[in-house]
N, C-alpha and C positions, 0 to 999 in steps of 0.2 A: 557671431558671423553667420551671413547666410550660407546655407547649403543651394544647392543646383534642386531645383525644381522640374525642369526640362531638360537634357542635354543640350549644349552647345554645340553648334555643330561649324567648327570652326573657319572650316574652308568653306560651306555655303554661305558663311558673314563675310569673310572677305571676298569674295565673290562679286560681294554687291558695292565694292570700292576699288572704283578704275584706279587711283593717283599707287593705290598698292604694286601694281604688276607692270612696274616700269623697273627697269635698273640705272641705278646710280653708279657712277664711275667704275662702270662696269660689271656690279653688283647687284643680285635682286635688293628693293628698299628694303631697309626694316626700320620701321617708322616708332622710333620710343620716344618723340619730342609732344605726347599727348597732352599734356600739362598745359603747354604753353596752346596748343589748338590741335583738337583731332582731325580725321579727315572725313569728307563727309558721303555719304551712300549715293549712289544713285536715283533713287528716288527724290534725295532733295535736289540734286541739278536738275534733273528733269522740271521740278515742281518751281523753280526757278524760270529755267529758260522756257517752259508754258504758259507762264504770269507774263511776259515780255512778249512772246509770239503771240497771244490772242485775249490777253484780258487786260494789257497796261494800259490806266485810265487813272486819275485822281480818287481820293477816296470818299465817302460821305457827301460831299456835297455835289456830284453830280447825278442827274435822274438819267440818264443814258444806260444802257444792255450794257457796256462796259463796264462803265463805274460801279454802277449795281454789282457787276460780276465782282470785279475788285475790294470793294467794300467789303461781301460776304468772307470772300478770302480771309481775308483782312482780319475779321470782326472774327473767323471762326478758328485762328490761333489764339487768338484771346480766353476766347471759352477754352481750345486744350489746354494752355498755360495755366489758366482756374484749375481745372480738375488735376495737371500732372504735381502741382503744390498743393493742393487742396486749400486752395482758399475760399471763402465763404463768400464773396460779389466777386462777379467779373470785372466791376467795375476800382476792385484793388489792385489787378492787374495795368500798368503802364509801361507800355513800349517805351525803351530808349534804346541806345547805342552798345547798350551790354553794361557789366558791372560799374567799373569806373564812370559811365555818366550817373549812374544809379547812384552811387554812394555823394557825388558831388550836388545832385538834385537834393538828396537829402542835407546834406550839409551845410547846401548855401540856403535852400526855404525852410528847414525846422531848424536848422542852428540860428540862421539872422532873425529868427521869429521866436526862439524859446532860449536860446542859450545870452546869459548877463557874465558883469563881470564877476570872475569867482569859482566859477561854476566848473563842473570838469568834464569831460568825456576820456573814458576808457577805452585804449584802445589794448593791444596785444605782443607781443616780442614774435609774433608767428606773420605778420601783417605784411603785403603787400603794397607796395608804395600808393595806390590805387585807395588803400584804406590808411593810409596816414596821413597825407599831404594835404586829402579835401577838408580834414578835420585840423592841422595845422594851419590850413587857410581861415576857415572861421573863427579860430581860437582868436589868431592874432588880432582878428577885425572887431570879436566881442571881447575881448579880453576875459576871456576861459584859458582855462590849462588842460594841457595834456595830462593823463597819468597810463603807466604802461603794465600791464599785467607780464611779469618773466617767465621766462623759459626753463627748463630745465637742461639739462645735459642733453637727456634722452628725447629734446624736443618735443615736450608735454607744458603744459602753462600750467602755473603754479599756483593753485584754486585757494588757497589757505592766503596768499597775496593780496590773492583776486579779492579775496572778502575784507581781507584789511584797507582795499581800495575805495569800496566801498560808504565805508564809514565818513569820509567828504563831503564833498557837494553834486555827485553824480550827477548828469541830467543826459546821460548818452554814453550806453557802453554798444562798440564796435568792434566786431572780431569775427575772422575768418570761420565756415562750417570745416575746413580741411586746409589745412597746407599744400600750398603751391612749392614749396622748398623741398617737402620733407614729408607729405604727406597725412601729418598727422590729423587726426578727427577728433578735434573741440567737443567735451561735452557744451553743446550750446545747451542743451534744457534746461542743465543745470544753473547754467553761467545765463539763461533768461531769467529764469524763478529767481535767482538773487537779486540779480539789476531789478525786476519788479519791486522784489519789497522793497529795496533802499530807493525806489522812485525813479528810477531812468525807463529812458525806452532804450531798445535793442536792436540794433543793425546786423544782419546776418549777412556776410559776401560768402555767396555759395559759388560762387564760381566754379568750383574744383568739385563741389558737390555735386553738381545736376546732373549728370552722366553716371555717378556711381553711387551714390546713397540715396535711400528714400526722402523724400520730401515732406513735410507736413507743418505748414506753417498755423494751421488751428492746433495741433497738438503740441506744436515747439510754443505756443505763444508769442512770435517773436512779432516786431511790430513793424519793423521792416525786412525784406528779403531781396538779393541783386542776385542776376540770373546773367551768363551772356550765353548766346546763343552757338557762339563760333567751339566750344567746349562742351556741346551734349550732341555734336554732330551737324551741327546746321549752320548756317552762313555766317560769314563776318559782318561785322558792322551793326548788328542788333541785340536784342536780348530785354531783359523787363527789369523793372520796379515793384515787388508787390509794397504795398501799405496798409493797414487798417485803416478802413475807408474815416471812419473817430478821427485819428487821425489827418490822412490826406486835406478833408475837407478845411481841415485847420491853417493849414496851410500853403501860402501863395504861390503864383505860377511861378516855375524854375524861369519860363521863357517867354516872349510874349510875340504875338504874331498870328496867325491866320490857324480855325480850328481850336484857339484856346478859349476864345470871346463870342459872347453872347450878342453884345453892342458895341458899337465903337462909338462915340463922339469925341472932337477936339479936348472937350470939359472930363470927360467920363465913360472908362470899361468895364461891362458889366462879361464876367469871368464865365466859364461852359463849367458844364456839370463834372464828374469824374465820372470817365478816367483821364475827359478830352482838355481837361484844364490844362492835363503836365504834357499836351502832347503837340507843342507850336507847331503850324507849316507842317511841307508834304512831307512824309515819315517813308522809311525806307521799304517801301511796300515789299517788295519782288521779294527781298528778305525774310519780312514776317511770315510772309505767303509762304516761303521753304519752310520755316522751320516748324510749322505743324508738321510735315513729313518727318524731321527729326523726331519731336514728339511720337507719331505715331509709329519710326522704328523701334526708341525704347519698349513704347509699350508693349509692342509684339513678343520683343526679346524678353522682355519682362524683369522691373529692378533689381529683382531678389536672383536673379540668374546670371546679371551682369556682373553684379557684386561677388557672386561666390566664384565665377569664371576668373574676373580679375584677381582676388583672391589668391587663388592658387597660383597664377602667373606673379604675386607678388614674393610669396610662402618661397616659389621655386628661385623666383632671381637675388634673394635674400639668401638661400642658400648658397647658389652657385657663386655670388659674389664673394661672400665673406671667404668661402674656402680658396681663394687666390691670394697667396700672399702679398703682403703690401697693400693691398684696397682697405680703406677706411671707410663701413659705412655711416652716412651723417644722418639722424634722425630715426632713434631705434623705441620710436613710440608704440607702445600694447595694440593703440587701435590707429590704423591708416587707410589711406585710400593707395590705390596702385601707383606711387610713387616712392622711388629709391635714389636717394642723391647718395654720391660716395666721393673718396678723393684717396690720390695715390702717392703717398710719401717721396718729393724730388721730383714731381712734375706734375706739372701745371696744368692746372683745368683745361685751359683753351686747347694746347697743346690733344691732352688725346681726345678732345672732341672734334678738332682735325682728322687726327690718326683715325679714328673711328668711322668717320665720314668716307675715306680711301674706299673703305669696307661697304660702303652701301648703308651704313647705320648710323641713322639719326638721332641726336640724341642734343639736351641742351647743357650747354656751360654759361659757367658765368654766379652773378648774385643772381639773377633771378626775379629781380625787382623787389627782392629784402633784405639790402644793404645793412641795416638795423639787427636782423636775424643773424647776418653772417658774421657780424662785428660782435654777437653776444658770443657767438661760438669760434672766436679767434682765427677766422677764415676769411679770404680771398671770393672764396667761392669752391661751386662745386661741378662735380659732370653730375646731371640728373638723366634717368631712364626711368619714364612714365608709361603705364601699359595702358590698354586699352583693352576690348573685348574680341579687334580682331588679331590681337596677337597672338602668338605663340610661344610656347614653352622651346620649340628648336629653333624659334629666332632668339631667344636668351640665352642659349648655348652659344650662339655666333656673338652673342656682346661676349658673355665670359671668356671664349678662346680669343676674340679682337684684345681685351682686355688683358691677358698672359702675352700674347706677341708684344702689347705697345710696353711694358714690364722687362722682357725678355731683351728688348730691341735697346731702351733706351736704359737701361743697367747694367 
């Protein structure tokens, strides 16, 4: 685990996030729903709302002071996206909508282009609906099969499985960098080097990654990687596709439309280069324009600081949790990212994620979007408490005592 390289200095971080210092139902917030979307700095609103005030213009194909400005924008989160994954072209980088269009780009152009009948794709018992359904969708239409790497107890995948899976007809293993349930962090290295030699290529959904662990898709090997945007601090609605460009080129346009083609005739489309092949019609500029500002908050902060900061906020609410009688925490994996899902013997998830809301603390319940996951582990669902970098260790005091009163109250 990383150590702290710099101090964190935790109130000049939040500092630079308005949505923090409002009160909820009467409550200062305390924002633990980070999983499902963090909140984002001031810098990226600004870096927003000044792409709209004075540079909104189409991109690439206008010669106008605007568009020019626009484009630059544009074009020069791409390059941050290159360096903050280390990819080797910028042109393996592709804007989309964030992971779940990432994973469905992949699934509907290299599965209906390489996936026969027979064939399998691997996916994970750790999987968000987002990575099972786009690959149940092509399965049925190429007729492939599913097969699902298991879970353990402790919410680790079961590598000794995994390699029994193997032995098939792979041609696509899929699997999360980190748990959105549960927190857990996938050896992908490992679980790439294997899928290589038995011949598949490898889908990484980092989603849960980009914010808290290092990146490094030459060193991971991995062949594909989904990024969203709205999860390392930066706007809804976007987020990327890396590829091996070997790949991409291989295959066809997700989408067809304006910016993806070279020519058009009635008879005959001759296709754009990469990255603009996978990237139809006007794309969510104002967006990508923010999320370089995201980028260049992490890197201020610096990966290996965010990680060891969260860390401790997860060390500590791991503590504090367990020691309350009745709380059951779900997902007690060695390696995790700052995610703690728990449940409370005689009541119901929804229920104190209510109760907890009263309090100004947000927090999420429910499956989670891995219905699959929760059914492996005999559950309904759970209350999750995801941290971030601008939390606190005394806002996890205020979930542990919310969490004694809703105990106390409704027993």
């Amino acid at each position: 685990m990383s150590v702290l390289t710099a101090p964190i200095d935790v109130e000049k971080i939040r500092a630079q996030f308005p949505v923090l210092h409002q009160l909820v139902n009467g409550k200062p917030l305390v924002y633990f729903d980070n999983a499902a979307t963090n909140q984002k700095p001031q810098r990226v609103i600004d870096a927003l709302t000044h792409y709209y005030q004075h540079d909104n213009a189409n991109i690439h194909r206008g010669i106008h002071t605007l568009a020019e400005r626009a484009t630059k924008a544009y074009e020069a989160t791409r390059l941050s996206m290159q360096n903050f994954i280390h990819a080797r072209h910028s042109e393996e980088i592709i804007f989309t909508r964030g992971v779940t269009e990432s994973i469905n780009l992949v699934a509907a152009s290299y599965g209906r282009t390489f996936l026969h009948a027979g064939d399998e794709v691997i996916i994970s018992g750790l999987e968000h609906h987002s990575n099972i359904v786009p690959w149940q969708l092509i399965c049925e239409e190429r007729k492939a099969r599913i097969k699902v790497i298991p879970v353990t107890e402790s919410g680790e995948l079961d590598l000794d499985a995994y390699r029994k899976l193997l032995t098939g007809k792979p041609k696509v293993v899929a699997v999360n960098h980190a748990s959105n349930s549960l927190g857990t962090i996938n050896p992908v290295k490992e679980i790439i080097k294997l899928a290589h030699e038995a011949g598949a290529v490898v889908l990484i959904d980092g989603a849960q990654a980009s914010a808290h662990l290092p990146i490094d898709v030459q060193e991971l090997d991995c062949d594909f990687y989904c990024i969203s945007s709205h999860k390392m601090f930066g706007p809804t609605g976007t987020g990327i596709l890396y590829g091996k460009r070997e790949l991409l080129e291989k295959m066809p346009p997700y989408m067809g439309g304006g910016e993806m083609i070279k020519e058009v005739t009635f008879t005959k489309t001759t296709y754009n280069d990469l990255p603009y092949k996978f990237e139809a019609g006007t794309p969510n500029i104002g967006d990508v324009v923010a999320l370089n500002e995201a980028v260049n908050f992490i890197n201020e902060l610096g990966k290996d600081n965010i990680v060891a900061y969260e860390h401790e906020l997860l060390v500590y609410a791991v503590e504090k949790l367990s020691a309350i009688k009745g709380v059951k925490l779900i997902g007690t994996a060695k390696k995790k990212v700052s995610v703690q899902s728990f449940a409370i013997e005689g009541i119901h998830h929804f229920d104190i994620g209510q109760m907890l809301d009263t309090r100004g603390i947000a927090v999420r319940t429910g499956h989670h979007c891995t219905q699959p996951l929760m059914d492996r582990l005999g559950i309904e669902g759970t209350v999750r408490a995801s941290f971030s970098v601008y939390n606190t260790k005394a806002e996890i005091d205020q979930l542990a005592e919310g969490v004694e009163r809703i105990i106390k109250f409704l027993k």
